[in-house]
C-alpha positions as CSV (number, residue, x, y, z in Angstrom):
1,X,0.0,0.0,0.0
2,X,1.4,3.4,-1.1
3,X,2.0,5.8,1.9
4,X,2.9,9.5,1.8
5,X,4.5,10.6,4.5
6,X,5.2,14.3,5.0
7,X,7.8,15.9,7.3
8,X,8.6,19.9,8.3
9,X,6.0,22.7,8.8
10,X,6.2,24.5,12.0
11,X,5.5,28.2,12.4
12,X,7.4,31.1,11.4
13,X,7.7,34.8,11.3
14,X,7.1,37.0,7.8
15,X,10.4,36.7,5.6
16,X,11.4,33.7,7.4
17,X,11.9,30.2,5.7
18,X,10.8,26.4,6.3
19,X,11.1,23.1,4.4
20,X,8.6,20.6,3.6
21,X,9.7,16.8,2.6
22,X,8.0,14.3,1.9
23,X,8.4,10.6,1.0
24,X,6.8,7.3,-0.4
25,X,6.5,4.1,1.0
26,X,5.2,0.9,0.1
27,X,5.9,0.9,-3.4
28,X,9.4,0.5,-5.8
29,X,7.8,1.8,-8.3
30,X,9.0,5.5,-9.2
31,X,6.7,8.1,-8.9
32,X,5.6,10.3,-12.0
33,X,4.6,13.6,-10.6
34,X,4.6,15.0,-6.9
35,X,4.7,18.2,-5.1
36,X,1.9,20.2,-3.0
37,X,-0.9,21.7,-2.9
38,X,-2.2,23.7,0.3
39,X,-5.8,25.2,1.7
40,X,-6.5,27.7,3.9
41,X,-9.6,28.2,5.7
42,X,-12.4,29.6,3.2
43,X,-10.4,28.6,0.3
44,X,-10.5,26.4,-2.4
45,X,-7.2,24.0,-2.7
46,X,-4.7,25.4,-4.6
47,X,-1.4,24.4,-6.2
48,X,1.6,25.2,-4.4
49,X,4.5,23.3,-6.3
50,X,4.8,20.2,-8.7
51,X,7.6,18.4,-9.8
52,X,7.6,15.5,-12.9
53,X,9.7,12.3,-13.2
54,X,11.8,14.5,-15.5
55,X,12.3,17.5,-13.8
56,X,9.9,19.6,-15.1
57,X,8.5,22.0,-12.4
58,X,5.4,24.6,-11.9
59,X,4.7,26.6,-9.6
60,X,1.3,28.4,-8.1
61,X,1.5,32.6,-9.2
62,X,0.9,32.8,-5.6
63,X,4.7,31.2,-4.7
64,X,6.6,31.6,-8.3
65,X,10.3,33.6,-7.4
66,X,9.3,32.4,-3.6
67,X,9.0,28.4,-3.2
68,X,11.5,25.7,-4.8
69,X,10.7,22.4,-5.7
70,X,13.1,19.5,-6.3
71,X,12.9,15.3,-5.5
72,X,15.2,12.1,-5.6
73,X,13.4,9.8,-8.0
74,X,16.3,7.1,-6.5
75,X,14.7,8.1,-2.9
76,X,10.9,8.9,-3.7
77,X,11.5,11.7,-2.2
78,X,10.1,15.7,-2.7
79,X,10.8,18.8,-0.7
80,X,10.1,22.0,-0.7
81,X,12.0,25.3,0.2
82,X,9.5,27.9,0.8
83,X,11.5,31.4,1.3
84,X,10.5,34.7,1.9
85,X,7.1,33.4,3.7
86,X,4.4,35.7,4.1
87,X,0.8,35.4,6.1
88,X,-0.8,34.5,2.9
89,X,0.7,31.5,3.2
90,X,-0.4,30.1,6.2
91,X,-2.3,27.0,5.2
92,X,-2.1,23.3,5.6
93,X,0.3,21.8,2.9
94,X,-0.9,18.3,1.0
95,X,2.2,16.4,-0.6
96,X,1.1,14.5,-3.5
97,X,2.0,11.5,-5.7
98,X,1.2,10.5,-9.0
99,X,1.6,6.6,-10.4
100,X,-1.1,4.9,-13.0
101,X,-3.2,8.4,-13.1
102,X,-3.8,8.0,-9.5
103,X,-2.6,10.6,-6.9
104,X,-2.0,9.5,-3.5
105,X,-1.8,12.2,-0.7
106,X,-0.2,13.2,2.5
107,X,-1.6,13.7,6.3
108,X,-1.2,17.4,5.7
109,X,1.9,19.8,7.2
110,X,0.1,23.0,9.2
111,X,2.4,26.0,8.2
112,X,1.5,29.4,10.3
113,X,3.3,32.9,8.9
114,X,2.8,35.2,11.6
115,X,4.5,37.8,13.0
């Protein structure tokens, strides 16, 4: 059974930084595509960050310049460095996993931006 396990989060001032990981277990297969999305409270989910099998990345407008996105496909594993925070941010953060058209998803990672 696939598990997605995220790790990081935590609470932070404006301008500060944190890091997100995130890994799969229960599978050898590799992953195609993973990153994050995130929802605050009165919000729809959004995309944060996304990351293919090859490399290819996109980012949400709302993180673009801000957030970085990279993974070992060796390791299954994704993280993100999310610089220059702001309050807008503050949301719960859902890792993500793609294999056969089928996403499996994290717990969720509470991230507060507050001064």
């Amino acid at each position: 059974q696939v598990r997605v396990l995220e790790f990081g989060g935590g609470s932070v001032q404006p301008g500060g930084s944190l890091k997100l990981s995130c890994v799969v277990s229960g599978t050898t297969s590799m992953m195609e595509g993973m990153g994050w999305y995130r929802q605050s409270p009165g919000k729809e989910r959004e995309l944060v960050a996304g990351i293919s099998r090859g490399g290819m990345r996109r980012y949400g407008d709302a993180v673009s310049g801000r957030f970085h996105i990279s993974r070992d496909n060796a390791k299954n594993l994704v993280e993100l460095q999310m610089n220059d925070l702001e309050p807008e941010d503050t949301a719960v953060y859902y890792c993500y996993a793609g294999a056969g058209g089928i996403n499996s998803w994290g717990q969720g990672s509470r991230v507060t931006v507050s001064s």
